[in-house]
C-alpha positions as CSV (number, residue, x, y, z in Angstrom):
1,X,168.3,-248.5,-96.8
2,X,169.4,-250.1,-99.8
3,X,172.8,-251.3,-101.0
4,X,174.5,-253.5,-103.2
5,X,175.1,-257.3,-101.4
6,X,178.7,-258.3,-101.5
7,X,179.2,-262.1,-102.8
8,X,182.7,-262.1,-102.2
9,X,182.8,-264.5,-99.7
10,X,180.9,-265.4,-96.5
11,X,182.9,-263.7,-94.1
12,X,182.4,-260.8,-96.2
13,X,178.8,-260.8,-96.4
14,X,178.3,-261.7,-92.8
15,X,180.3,-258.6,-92.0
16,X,178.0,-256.5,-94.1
17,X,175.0,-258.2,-92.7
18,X,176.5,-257.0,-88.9
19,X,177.7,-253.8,-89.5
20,X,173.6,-252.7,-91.5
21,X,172.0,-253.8,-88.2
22,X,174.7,-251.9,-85.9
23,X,173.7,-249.0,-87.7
24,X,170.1,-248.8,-87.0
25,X,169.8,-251.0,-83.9
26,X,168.7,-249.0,-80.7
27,X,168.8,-249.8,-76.7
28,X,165.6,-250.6,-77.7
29,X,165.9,-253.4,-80.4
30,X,165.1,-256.9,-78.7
31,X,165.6,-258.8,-81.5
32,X,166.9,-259.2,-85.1
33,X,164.9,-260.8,-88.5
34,X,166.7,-261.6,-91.7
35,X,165.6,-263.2,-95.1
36,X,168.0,-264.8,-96.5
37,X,168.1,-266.4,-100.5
38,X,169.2,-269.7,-99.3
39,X,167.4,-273.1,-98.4
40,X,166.8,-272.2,-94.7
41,X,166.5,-274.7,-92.1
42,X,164.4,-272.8,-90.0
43,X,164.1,-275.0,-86.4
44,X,168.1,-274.4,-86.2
45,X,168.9,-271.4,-88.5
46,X,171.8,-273.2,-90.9
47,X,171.9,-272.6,-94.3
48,X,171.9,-275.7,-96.0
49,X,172.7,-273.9,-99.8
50,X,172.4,-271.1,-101.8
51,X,172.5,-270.3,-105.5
52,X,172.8,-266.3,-105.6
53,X,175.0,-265.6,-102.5
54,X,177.7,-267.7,-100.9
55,X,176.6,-269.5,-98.0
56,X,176.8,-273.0,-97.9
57,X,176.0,-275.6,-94.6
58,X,176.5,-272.1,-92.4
59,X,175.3,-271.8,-88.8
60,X,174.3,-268.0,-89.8
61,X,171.9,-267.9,-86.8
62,X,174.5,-268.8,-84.6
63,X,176.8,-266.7,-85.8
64,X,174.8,-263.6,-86.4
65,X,173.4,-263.8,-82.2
66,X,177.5,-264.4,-80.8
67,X,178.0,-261.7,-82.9
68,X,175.6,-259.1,-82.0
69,X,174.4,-260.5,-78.7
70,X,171.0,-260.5,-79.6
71,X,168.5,-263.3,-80.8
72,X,167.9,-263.7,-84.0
73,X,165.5,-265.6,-86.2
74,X,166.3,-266.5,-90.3
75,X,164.1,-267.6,-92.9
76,X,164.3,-267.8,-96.5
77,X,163.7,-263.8,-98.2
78,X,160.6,-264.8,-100.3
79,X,159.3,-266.3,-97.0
80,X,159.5,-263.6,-94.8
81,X,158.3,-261.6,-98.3
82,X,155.2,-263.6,-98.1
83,X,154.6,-263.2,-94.2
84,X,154.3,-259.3,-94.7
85,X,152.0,-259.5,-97.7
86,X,149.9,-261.8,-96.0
87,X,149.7,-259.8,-92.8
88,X,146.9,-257.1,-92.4
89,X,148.3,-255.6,-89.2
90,X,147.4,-257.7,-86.4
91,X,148.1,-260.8,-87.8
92,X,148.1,-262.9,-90.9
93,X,144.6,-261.7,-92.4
94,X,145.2,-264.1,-96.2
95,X,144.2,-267.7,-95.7
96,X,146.5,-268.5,-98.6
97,X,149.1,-266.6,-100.7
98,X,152.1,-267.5,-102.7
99,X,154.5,-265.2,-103.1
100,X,156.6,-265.2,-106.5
101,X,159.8,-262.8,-105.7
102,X,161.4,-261.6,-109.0
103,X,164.7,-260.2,-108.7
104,X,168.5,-261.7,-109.4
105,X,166.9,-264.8,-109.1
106,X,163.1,-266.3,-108.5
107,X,162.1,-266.7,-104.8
108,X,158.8,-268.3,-103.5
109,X,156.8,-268.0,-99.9
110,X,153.7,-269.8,-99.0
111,X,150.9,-269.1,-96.7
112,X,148.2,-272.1,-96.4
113,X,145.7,-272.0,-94.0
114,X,146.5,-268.7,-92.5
115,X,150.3,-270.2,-91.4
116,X,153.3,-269.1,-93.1
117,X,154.2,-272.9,-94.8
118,X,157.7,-274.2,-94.7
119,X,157.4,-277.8,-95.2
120,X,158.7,-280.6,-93.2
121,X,162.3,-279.3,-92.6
122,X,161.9,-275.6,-93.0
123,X,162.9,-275.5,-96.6
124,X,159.6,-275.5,-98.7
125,X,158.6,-273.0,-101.5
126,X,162.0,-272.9,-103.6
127,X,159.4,-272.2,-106.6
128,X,162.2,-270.1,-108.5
129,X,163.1,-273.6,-109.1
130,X,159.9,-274.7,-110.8
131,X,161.0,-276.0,-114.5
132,X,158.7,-274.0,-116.8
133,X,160.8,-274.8,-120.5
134,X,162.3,-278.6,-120.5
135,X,162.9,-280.0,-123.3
136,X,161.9,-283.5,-122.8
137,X,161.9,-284.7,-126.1
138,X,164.6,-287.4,-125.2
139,X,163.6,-287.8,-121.8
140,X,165.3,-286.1,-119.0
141,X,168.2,-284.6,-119.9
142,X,171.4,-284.9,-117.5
143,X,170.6,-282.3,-114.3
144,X,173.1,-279.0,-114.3
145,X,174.1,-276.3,-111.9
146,X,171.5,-274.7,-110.2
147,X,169.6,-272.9,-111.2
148,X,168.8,-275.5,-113.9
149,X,168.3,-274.6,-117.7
150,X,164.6,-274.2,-118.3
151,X,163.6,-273.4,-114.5
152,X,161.5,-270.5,-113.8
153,X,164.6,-268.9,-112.2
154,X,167.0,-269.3,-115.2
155,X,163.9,-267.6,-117.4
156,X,161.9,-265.5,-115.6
157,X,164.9,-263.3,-112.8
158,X,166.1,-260.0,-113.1
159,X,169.5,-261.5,-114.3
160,X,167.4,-263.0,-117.2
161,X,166.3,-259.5,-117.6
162,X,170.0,-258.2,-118.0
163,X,170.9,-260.7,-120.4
164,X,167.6,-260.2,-122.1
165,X,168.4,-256.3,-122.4
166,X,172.2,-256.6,-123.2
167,X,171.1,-259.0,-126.2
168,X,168.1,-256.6,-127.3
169,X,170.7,-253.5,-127.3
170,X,173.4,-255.7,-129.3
171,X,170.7,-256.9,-131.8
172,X,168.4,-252.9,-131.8
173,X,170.8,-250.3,-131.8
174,X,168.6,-247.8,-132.7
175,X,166.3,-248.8,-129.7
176,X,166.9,-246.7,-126.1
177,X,168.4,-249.8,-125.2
178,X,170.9,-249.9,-128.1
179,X,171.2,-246.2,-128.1
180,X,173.0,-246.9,-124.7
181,X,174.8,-249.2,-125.2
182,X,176.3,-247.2,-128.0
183,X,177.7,-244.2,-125.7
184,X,179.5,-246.8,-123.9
185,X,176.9,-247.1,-120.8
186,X,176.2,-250.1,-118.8
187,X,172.9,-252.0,-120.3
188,X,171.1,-253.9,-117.5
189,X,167.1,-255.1,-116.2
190,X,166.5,-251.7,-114.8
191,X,167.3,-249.7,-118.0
192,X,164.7,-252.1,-119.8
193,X,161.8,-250.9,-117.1
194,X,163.0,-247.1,-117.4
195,X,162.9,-247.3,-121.5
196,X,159.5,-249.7,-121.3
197,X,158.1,-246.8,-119.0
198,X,158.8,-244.3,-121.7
199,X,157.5,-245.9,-124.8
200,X,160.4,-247.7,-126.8
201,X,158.7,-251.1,-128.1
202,X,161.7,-253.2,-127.5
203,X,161.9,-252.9,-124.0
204,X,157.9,-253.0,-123.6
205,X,158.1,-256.4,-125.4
206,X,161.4,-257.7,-123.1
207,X,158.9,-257.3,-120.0
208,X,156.2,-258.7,-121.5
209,X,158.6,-261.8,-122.2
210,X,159.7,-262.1,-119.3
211,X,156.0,-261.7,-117.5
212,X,155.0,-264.6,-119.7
213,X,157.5,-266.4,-118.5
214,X,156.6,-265.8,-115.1
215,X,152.7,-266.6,-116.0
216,X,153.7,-269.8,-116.6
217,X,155.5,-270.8,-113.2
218,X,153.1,-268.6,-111.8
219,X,149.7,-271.3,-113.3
220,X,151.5,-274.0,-112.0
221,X,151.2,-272.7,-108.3
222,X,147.7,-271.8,-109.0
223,X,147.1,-275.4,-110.3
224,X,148.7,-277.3,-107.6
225,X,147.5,-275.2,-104.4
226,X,144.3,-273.0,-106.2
227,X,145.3,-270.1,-103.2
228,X,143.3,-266.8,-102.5
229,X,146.5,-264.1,-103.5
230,X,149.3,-264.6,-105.6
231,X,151.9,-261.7,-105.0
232,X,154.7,-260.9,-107.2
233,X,157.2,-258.7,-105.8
234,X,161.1,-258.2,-105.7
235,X,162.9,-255.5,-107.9
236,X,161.1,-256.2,-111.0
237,X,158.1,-255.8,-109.5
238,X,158.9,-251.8,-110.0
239,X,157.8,-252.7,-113.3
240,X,153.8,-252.6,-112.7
241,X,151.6,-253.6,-115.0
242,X,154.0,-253.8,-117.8
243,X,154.6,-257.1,-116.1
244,X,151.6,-257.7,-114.2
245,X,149.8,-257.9,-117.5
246,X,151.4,-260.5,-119.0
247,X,152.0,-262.2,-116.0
248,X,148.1,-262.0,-115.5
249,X,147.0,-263.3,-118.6
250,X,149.6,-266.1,-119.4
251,X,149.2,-267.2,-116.0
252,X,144.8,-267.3,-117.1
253,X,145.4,-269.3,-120.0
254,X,147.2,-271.8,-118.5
255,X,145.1,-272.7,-115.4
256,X,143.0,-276.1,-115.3
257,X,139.2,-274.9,-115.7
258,X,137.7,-274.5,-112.7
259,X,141.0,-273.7,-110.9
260,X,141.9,-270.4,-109.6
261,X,138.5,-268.9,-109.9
262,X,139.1,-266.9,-106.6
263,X,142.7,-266.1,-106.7
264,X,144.1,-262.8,-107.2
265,X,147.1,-262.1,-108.9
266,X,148.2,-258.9,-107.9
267,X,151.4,-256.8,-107.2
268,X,153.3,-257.4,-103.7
269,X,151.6,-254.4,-101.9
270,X,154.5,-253.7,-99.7
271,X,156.5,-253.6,-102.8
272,X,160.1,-254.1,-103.2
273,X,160.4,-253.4,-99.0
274,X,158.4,-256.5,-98.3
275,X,161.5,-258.8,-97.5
276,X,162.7,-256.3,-94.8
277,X,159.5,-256.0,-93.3
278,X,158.8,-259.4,-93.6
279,X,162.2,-260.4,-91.4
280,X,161.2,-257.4,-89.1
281,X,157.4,-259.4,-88.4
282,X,159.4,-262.5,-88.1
283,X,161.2,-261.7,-85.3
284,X,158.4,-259.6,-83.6
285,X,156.5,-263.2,-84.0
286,X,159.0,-265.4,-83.4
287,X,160.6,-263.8,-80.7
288,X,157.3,-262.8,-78.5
């Protein structure tokens, strides 16, 4: 099932997260797996931060196994994203994958030598956070709110898509996008894949902006870690090629020579369902 998260606070949210897994848990459910958009310390299960919902230095783990009276085991959404696409059934069949999750922000998940990676304290692969668009031209200039002005997150997320498709219908009214907007209807990300799907040019050209965008953080993974699979999944992923393309070929013209000659750059498989069945493989793993 799919439903909007609520962000009004963390009480509220960890209410929402109970009650979803009290409505399909059964007498026979051992065990519970959540990805989470957060830095994850994953030995202990505490959030130590998040940027799109609001849990700060949280003991979720804790809290989530009092609660329901059942283990569970929490990782980072792109993570868990990256365990299912890597997985052909049995086990992790993909020596290496990174997984790029594109949706109201910019998630990453690494597999390296066949093992989910998660650094040294359970919090690698924030690659949403990959600046992509600095301007250095007076050196570094003074650090922001996450996420930060020119990272791959601020540029390349399905928020940026919203933004991207409120500006396009403000400035193209006689695009689908501005038509819209016009009879006083909401103008978001989505709308832009709809109207791209159905031919209008402005739309087409708002995914291929932001799949460029996404090329570019997407060469830099190649570049540092030259990996078999790169994935790209989340929401926007529903938009296909219209993205993929772009993605594809940005990501191409950016590589080193020599770099990346093996790796595939492909949609997530699974889709925009490979979170959920990524936290489900996590705690059928983790919990055997």
């Amino acid at each position: 099932m799919i439903r909007p998260t609520r962000t009004g606070g963390a009480d509220e949210l960890i209410a929402e997260i109970v009650a979803g897994v009290e409505e399909v848990r059964s007498p026979q459910t051992e065990a519970v797996g959540l990805g989470v958009p957060s830095v994850v310390d994953f030995a202990s299960g505490r959030l130590r931060s998040s940027v799109n919902v609001p849990f700060e230095d949280l003991p979720l783990r804790d809290v989530l196994a009092e609660r329901l009276g059942l283990p569970v085991f929490i990782d980072n959404d792109a993570t868990v994203a990256a365990l299912a696409e890597a997985f052909d059934g049995k086990r992790i069949g993909v020596d290496s994958l990174v997984m790029f999750t594109v949706g109201t922000g910019v998630g990453g998940g690494l597999v390296l030598n066949g093992r989910v990676y998660r650094g040294k304290t359970g919090a690698a692969a924030e690659l949403g956070h990959t600046l992509i668009g600095l301007d250095l031209t007076a050196g570094a200039p003074p650090a922001a709110d996450f996420p930060q002005a020119g990272s791959l997150e601020s540029l390349a997320s399905g928020s940026e898509l919203d933004r991207l498709a409120q500006a396009a219908a403000a400035a193209e009214p006689d695009s689908a996008l501005g038509r819209r907007a016009a009879a006083g209807e909401e103008v978001g990300g989505p709308d832009a894949v709809e109207a791209a799907f159905a031919g209008d040019q402005v739309a087409i050209d708002l995914i291929r902006i932001l799949g460029e965008r996404l090329g570019i953080g997407i060469a830099s993974a190649i570049n540092a870690l030259d990996p078999e699979v790169v994935a790209i999944g989340g929401g926007a992923s529903a938009a296909g090629e219209l993205l993929l393309e772009p993605a594809r070929r940005t990501a191409f013209a950016y590589v080193l020579p020599g770099v990346g000659t093996e790796t595939e750059i492909r949609l997530a498989r699974r889709g925009p369902e490979a979170g959920v069945l990524g936290a489900a493989l996590l705690a059928a793993t983790e919990g055997a």
